[in-house]
C-alpha positions as CSV (number, residue, x, y, z in Angstrom):
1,X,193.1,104.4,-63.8
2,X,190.7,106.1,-66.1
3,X,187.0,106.2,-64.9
4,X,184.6,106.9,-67.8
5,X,181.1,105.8,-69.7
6,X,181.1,102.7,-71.4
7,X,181.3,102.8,-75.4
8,X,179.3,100.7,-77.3
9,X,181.9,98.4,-78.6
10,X,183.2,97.4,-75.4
11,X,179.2,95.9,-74.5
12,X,180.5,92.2,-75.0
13,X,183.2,92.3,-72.9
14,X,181.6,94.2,-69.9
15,X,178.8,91.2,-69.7
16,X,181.8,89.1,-69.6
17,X,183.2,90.8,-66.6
18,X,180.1,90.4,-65.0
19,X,179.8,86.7,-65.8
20,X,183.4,86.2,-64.5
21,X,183.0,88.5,-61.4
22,X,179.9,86.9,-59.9
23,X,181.0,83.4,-61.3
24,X,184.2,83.5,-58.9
25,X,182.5,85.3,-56.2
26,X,178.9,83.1,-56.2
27,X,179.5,80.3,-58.7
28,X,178.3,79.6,-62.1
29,X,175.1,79.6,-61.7
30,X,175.0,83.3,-60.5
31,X,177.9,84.0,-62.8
32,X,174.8,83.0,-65.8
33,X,172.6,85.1,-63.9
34,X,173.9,88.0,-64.2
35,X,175.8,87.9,-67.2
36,X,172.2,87.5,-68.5
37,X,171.4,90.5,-66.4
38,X,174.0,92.6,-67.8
39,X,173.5,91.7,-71.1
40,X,169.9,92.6,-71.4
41,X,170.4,95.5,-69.8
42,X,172.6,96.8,-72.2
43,X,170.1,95.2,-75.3
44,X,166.1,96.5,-73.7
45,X,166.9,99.8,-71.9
46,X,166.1,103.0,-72.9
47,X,169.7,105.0,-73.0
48,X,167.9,107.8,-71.1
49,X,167.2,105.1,-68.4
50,X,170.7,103.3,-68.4
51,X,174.2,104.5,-67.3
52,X,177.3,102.3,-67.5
53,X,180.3,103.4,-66.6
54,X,183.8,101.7,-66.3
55,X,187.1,101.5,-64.6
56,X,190.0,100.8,-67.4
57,X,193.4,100.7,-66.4
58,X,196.3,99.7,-69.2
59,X,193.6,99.1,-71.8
60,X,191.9,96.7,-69.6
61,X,188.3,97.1,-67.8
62,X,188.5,96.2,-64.5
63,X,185.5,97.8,-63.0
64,X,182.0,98.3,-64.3
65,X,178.8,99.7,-63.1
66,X,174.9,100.7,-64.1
67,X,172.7,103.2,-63.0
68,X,169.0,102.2,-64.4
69,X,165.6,104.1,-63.5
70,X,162.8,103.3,-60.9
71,X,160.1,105.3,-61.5
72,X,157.0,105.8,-58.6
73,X,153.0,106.4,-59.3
74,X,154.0,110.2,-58.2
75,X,156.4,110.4,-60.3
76,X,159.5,111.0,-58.8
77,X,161.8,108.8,-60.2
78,X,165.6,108.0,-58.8
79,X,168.1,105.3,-60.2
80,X,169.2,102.2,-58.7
81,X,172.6,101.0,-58.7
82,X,173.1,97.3,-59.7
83,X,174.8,95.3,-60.6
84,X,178.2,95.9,-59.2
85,X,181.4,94.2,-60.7
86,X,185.6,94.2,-60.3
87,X,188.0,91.8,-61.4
88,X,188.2,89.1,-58.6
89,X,192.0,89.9,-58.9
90,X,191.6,93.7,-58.7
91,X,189.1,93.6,-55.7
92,X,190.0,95.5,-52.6
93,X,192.1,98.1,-54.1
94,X,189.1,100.4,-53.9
95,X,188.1,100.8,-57.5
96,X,184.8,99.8,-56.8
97,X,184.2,102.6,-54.4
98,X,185.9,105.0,-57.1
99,X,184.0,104.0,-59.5
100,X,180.5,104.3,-57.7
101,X,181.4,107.7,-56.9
102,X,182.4,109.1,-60.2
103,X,178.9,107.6,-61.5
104,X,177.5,109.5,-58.6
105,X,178.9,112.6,-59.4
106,X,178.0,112.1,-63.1
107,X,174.0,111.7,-62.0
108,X,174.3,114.7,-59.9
109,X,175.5,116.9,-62.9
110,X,172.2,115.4,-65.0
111,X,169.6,116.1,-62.3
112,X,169.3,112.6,-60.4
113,X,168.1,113.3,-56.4
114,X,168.2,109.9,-55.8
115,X,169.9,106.6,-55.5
116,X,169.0,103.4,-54.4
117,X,170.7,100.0,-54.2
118,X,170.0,96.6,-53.1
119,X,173.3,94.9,-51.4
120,X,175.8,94.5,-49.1
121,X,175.5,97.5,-45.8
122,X,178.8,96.4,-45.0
123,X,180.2,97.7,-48.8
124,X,177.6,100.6,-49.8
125,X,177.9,102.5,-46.3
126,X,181.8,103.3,-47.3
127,X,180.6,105.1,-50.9
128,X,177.6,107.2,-48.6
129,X,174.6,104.8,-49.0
130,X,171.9,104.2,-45.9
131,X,169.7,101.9,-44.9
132,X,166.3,103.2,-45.9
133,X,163.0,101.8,-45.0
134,X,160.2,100.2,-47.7
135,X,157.8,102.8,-46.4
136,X,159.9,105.4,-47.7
137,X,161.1,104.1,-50.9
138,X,159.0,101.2,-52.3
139,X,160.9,98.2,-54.2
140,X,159.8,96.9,-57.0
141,X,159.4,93.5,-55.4
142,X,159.5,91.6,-51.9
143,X,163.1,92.0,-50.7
144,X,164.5,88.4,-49.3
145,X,167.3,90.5,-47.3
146,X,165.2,94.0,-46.6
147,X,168.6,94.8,-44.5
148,X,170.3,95.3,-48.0
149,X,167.5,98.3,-49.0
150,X,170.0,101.4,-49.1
151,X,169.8,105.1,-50.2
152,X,171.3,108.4,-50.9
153,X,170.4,111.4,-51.1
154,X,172.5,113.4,-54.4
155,X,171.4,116.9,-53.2
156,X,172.3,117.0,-49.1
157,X,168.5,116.6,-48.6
158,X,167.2,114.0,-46.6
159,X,165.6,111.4,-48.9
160,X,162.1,112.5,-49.4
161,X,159.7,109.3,-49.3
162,X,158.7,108.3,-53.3
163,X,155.5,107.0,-52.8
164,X,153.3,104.6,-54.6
165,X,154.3,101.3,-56.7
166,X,157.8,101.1,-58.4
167,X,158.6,99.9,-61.4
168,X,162.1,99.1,-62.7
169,X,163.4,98.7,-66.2
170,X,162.6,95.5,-67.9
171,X,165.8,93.6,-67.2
172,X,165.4,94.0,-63.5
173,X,162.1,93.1,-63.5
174,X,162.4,89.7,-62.3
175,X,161.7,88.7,-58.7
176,X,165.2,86.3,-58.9
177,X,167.3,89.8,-58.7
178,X,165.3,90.6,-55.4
């Protein structure tokens, strides 16, 4: 398994993965969802503000992942990590996990403090991630499941509070993908 950035070419069929993943998981109508996601964040994000990275293994992508910026009225800014996708039939083999934690490691080398995600406890806990409270890290919007508001700390410190309004990239700025 070779875990690695995305290359440009390769664009069309991670939004496919996406669509596909989430599709079999949540139906079609998420499946659309976040294929659209995907897609548009590949098409309106700043590269300083985006990270992809992927899981390929015998030529195949099996696992991708993005890292895009929230930035705060103070500005401290952090990354959040959504969406999330592995081949339905590759799921529970732990590439996900891998695959979270090489993008970690790779945020860590380029300075990022902190990382957020919106999502399962359950999942996130086992790659390091915490429940962390609205008071301490704003969301962009309303959560409908607050519970799934996590955090990590990429420098051993506890997460300092990044205060003020939060703004996300364009792409996530939809109240649907809250």
């Amino acid at each position: 398994m070779n875990l690695r950035n995305h290359r440009s070419e390769e664009t069309q069929t991670i939004v496919q993965l996406f669509e596909s993943v989430f599709a079999d998981s949540e139906g079609d109508a998420e499946g659309t969802l976040i294929r659209q996601l995907a897609k548009e964040l590949f098409a309106t994000t700043n590269e300083h503000d985006l990270f992809n990275y992927v899981a390929v293994d015998d030529g195949e992508i099996v696992g991708s992942i993005f890292f895009s910026r929230l930035n705060f009225e103070n500005h401290s800014d952090a990354f959040i990590l959504a969406p999330v996708a592995v081949s339905s039939d590759r799921q529970g083999a732990g590439i996900g996990q891998r695959l979270i934690r090489y993008g970690l490691t790779d945020l860590k080398k380029q300075g990022i403090r902190t990382v957020i995600t919106y999502g399962d406890p359950a999942f996130y806990r086992k790659v390091d991630f915490h429940q962390i409270s609205h008071r301490t890290v704003n969301a962009p919007f309303n959560l409908s499941q607050p519970e799934g508001w996590l955090g990590q700390s990429l420098v051993g410190d506890p997460i300092e509070a990044l205060a003020g309004r939060c703004t996300c990239v364009e792409a996530l700025n939809n109240p649907v993908y809250w």
